[in-house]
Every structure is written in C-alpha cells, then in structure tokens.
N, C-alpha and C positions, 0 to 999 in steps of 0.2 A: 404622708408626712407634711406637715407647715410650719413656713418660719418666716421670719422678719427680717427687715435690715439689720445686717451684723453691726450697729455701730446704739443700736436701743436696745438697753438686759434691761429696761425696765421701765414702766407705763405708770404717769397719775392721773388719775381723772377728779378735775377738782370742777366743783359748782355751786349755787347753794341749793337750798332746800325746794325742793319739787322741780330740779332744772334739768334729771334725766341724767344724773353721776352716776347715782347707782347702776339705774340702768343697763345705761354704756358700759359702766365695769363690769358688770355680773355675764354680759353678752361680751365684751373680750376675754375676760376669763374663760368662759367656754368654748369660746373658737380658738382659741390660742393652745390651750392646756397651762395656762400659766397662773400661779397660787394668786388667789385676791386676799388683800388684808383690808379692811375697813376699819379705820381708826373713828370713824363717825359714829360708830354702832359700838364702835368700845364707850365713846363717849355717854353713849344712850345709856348702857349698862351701869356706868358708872353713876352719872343725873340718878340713877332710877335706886340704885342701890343707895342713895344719898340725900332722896328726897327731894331732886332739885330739878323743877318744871324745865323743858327745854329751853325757851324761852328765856330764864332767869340765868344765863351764863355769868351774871357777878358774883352769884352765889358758889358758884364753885371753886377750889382750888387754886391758885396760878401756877404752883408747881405740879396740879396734874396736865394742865396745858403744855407748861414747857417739857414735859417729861412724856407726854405722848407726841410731840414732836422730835424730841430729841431719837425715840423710839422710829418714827419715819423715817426721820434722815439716816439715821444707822443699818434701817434694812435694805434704804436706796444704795447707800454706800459699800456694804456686806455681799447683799444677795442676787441673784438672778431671775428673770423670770417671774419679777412682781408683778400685780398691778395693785397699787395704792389708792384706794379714793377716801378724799376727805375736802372740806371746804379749802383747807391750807397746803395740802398736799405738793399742790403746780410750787407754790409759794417755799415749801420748805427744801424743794429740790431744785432751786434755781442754781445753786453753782454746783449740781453733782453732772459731771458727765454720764453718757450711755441713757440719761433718763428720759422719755419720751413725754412731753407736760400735756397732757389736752383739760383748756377748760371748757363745759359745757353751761349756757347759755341760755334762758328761752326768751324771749325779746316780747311777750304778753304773758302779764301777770295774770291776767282774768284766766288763763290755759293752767300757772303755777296755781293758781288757788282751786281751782278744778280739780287738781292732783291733789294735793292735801284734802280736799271733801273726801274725793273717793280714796285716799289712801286709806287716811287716818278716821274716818268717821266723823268727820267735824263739821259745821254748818258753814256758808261761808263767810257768816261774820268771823266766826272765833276761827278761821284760818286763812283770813285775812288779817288779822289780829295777830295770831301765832307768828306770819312769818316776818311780818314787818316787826315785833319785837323782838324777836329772833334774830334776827340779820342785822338790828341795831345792838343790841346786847352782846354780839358776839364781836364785831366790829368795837366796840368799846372795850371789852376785854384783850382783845388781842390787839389795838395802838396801845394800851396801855403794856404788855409785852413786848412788843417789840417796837414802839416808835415808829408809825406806819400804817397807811391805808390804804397801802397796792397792795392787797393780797391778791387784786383779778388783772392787777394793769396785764394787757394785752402784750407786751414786751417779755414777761416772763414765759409764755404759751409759744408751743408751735404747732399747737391747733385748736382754734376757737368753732365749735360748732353750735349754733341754735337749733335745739329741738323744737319750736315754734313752726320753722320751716322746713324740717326734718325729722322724719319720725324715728321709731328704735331699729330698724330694719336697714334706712338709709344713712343713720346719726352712725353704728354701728360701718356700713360698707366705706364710707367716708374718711375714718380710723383706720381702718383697714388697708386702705388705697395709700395714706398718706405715710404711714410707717414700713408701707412697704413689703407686706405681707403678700404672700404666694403657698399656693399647697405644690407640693411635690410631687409626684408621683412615683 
C-alpha cells in the first residue's frame, strides 16, 4: 500500500508546452493510484472540434476558458485523490488548501522544441513557431481574463522542477520525496 502526507488530497502539475506536465502527471497518476484529469487535452478536443489551431487561443470562447477553470477549481475543492494538469492548473488552485502545486519547468528551449519535433511530427521551424505563438496567445487570452501574468510566479508552487536537468525517472522521484510519499508494507 502507498500514501502521501495526510495534509495533500490533491496534485497539479502545471507547465507549458513540451516542459514534461504531462509527463510527470501520467507517472504520478500511476504510482499513486490517483485519478488524472487533463483539462489541456479537453482543451485540445474542444480547438479540434472547433476548428481552431492550438496556437490561435483568441479564437476561442472566453467562457469556455472560464468555465474549464471554474471546472478545476471545483474538482480541487470537491474531490480527492486528483492530479490535475494543465498550463493554469498551480494557478487556479492558489487558495484551495490540501492542494499540492508543482510547476514544471525546462530551463532550454532547444530540448522543448526537440519534444514537439518528435512529439508532434513537426519540423523545427514550425515548432519553433507553434510554441512561441502558443505561449503568446495563450498568455494574451488569459491577462485578458483574469488581469494578470503570474500564472508561473514561483510564489504560487511548492515545487518547481526543470526537466532540463532532470529526467522522467528523477523529475518523477523528486515529487515523490517532496510530498511525502512512502509505500507501506
């Protein structure tokens, strides 16, 4: 059996794009046994269903923004045993207690654009391209929501890890150590 410090019912893992959120979440989620919800990949779903490039976030909604956040913050506040990952995630759960924030990090882009070639199939211009419009687009849509451009300040986390200088194996044991996590026997 394993558990965590009785004082976290629940895990975000916030980052942006190619920085090893997912990752890290989909490997707590299985060490853990604890439900993963990705509201990034609802996102994806939705763009796709919508016609609207990743990259192009002005095109989208504002109330499907507010409304998939208002969605995080209710399951933070409701349920147990999450882990949430999304770009805003650390950000939407700043005043929930019990919540564990980790944002993850990679401190060279030439490593992030490496990940999006072999993720997504892309050259590295056009994901070069993708992420830096991406990350500006989305950051424009969301000051324009919420009045604000800490969604990463450092102050809202109580664990920053760079997968630059830590891979998925040690980014993962890292998390692990800091929340407190032990197997039982």
């Amino acid at each position: 059996m394993q558990s965590v410090s009785p004082k976290w019912r629940n895990i975000t893992v916030s980052g942006r794009a190619a920085n090893g959120a997912t990752t890290l979440s989909r490997l707590l989620a299985d060490k853990l046994g604890w439900k993963l919800i990705n509201p990034g990949e609802m996102y994806r779903d939705y763009a796709k269903k919508n016609n609207i490039p990743l990259e192009k976030t002005d095109l989208s909604e504002d109330t499907y923004h507010l409304d998939l956040d208002k969605f995080i913050i209710e399951k933070l506040r409701q349920e147990n045993h999450l882990i949430i990952e999304s770009w805003l995630s650390g950000f939407d759960a700043r005043e929930i207690p019990g919540v564990f924030k980790i944002f993850v990090t990679c401190s060279n882009d030439a490593v992030r654009v490496d990940r999006l070639v072999n993720r997504d199939n892309m050259t590295i211009d056009e994901a070069i391209k993708h992420m830096r419009t991406r990350e500006e687009e989305n950051l424009k849509k969301w000051e324009k929501l919420y009045h604000t451009r800490d969604f990463w300040d450092p102050k809202l986390y109580d664990l920053i890890i760079d997968t630059y200088k830590n891979g998925p194996t040690e980014t993962l044991e890292i998390a692990l150590n800091t929340i407190g996590f032990h197997s039982k026997k």
